[in-house]
NUVEX-410145 format. One record per residue (C-alpha): x, y, z. Coordinates in nm, 3 decimals. Example, Ala and Ser with C-alpha at 12.3 -4.5 7.8 and 13.67 -1.06 7.14 Angstrom:
% residues 2
[[1.230,-0.450,0.780]]
[[1.367,-0.106,0.714]]
***
This chain:
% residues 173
[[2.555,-3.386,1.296]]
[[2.319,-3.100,1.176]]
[[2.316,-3.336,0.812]]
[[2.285,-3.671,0.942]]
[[2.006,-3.501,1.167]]
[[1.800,-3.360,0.831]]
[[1.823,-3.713,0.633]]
[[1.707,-3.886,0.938]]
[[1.426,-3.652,1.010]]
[[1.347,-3.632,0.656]]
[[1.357,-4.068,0.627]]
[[1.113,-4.135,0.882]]
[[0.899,-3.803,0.796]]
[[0.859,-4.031,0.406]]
[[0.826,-4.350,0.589]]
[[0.525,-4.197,0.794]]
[[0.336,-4.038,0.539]]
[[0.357,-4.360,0.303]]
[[0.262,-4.574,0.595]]
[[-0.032,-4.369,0.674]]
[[-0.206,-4.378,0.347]]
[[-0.129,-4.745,0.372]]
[[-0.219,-4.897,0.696]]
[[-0.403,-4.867,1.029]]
[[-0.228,-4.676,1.350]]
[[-0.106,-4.962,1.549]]
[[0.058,-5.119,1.205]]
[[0.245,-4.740,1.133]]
[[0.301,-4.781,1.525]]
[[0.489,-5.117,1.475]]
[[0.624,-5.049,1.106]]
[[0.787,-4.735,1.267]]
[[0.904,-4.877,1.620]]
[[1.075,-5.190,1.398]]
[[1.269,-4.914,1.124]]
[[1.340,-4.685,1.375]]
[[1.536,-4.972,1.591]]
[[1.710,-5.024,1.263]]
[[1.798,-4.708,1.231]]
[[1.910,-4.654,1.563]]
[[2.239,-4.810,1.502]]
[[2.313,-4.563,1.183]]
[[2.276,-4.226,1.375]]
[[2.455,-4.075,1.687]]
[[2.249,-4.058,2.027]]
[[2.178,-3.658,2.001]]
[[2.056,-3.692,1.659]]
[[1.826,-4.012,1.720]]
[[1.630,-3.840,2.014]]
[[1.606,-3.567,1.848]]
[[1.426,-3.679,1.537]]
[[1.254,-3.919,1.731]]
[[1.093,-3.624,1.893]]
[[1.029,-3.430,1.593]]
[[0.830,-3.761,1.486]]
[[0.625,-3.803,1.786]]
[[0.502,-3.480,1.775]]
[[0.443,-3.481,1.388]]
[[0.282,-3.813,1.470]]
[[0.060,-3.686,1.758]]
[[-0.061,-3.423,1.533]]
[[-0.133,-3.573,1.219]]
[[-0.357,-3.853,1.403]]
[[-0.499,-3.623,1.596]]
[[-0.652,-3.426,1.300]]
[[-0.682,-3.760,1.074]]
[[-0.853,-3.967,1.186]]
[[-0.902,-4.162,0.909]]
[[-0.753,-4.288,0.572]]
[[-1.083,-4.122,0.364]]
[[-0.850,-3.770,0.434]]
[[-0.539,-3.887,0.187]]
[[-0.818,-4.025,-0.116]]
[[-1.010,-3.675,-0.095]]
[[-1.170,-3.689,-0.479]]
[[-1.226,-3.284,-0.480]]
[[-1.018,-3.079,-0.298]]
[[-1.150,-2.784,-0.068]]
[[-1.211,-2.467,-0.223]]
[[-1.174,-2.147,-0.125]]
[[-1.443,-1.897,-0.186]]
[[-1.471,-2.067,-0.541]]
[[-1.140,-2.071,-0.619]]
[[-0.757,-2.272,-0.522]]
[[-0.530,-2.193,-0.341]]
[[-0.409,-1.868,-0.519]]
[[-0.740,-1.715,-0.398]]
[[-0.674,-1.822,-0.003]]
[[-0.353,-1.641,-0.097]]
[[-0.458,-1.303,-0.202]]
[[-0.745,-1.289,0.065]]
[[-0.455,-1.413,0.289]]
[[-0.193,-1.135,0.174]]
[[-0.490,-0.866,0.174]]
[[-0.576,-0.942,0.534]]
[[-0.189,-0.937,0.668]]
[[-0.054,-0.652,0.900]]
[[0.311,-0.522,0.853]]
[[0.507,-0.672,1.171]]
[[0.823,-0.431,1.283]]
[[1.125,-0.537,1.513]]
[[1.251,-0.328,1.769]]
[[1.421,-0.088,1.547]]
[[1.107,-0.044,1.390]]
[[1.212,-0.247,1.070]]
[[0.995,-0.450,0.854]]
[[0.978,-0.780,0.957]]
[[1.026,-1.009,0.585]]
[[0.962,-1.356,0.563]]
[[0.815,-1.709,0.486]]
[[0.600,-1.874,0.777]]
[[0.491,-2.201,0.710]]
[[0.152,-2.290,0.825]]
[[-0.075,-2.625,0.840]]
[[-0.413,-2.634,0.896]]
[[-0.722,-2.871,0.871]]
[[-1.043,-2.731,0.648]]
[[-1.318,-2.954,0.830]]
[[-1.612,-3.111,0.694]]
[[-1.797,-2.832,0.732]]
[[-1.571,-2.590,0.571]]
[[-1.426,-2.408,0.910]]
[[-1.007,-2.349,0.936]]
[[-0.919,-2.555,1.243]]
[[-0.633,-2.659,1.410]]
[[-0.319,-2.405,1.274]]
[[0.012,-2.470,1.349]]
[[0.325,-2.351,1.237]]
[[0.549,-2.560,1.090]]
[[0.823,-2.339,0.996]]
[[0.890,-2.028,1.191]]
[[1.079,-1.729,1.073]]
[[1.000,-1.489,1.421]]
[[0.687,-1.535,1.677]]
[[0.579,-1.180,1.485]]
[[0.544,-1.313,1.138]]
[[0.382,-1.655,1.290]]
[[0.158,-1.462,1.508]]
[[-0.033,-1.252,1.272]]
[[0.025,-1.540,1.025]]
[[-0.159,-1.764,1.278]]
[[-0.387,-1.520,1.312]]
[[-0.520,-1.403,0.968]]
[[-0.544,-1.804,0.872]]
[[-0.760,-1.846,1.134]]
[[-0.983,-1.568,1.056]]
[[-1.068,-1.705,0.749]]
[[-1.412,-1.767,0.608]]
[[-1.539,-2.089,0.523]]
[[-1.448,-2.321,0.247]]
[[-1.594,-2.574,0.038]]
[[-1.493,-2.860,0.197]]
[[-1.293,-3.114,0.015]]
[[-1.525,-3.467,-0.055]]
[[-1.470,-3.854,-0.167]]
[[-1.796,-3.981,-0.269]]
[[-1.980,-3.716,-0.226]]
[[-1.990,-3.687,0.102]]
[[-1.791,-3.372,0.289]]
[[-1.450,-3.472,0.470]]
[[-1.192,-3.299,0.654]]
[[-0.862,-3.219,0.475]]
[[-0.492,-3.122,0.584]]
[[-0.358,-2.824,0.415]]
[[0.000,-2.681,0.401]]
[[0.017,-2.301,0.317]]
[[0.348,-2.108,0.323]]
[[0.254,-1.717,0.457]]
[[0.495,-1.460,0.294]]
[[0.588,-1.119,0.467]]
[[0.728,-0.891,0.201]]
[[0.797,-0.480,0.332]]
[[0.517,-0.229,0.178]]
***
């Protein structure tokens, strides 16, 4: 089940994003409600609900914080403090605070985070996306958020919002 649950997931996770940079949200909305009736015959009950839900809420969130296509055709991407992403991630990993468990272990780990840079540089809306323990995505959560502003990405020279995906790693000092 677990399998057939991951392709399923995965199939209508591709069909979204392709649909998205394609089309307008009530022609995703009935491109996905006609596949997803297709593709309720292939799957068990458990594992239909359950990536129907996973969809919804990626759904829900990525129209939420995209409003429009302009996001996806971004010319320039955002920039942080001058550089890529390699400088988000040493000002990240500078900025992190070794987590402990109970037994006063080091926490290790890769948190998986997505966030929007708007069009005015600010690091909105974090979420994460793949949790290792609510320590690591805590102060993960936490030190993204902090961060200064970027240089927004653009597509014609004008400033628009962009969706990032940034994995966090937790490595014992």
């Amino acid at each position: 089940m677990k399998r057939s649950l991951v392709f399923f997931v995965l199939a209508l996770f591709l069909m979204a994003g392709q649909l998205a940079r394609a089309q307008s949200k009530q022609q995703i909305i009935d491109s996905l409600q006609q596949r997803i009736e297709e593709l309720q015959h292939q799957v068990d009950t458990a594992t239909f609900i359950t990536g129907l839900e996973k969809l919804v809420n990626y759904l829900d969130w990525e129209f939420r914080e995209t409003t429009d296509r302009e996001a996806f055709l971004s010319q320039t991407k955002p920039k942080f403090q001058g550089g890529d992403a390699n400088t988000f991630s040493v000002w990240v990993n500078k900025h992190l605070q070794q987590k402990f468990d109970e037994n006063n272990v080091p926490l290790e780990g890769r948190v998986t985070l997505c966030f929007t840079v708007s069009e005015t540089g600010e690091v909105t809306n974090v979420k994460v996306l793949r949790s290792v323990h609510p320590k690591l995505d805590e102060e993960a959560v936490r030190v993204v958020s902090s961060s200064p502003k970027w240089l927004p990405a653009t597509s014609n020279g004008t400033p628009i919002r962009t969706v990032y995906t940034f994995p966090v790693v937790f490595q014992a000092r």
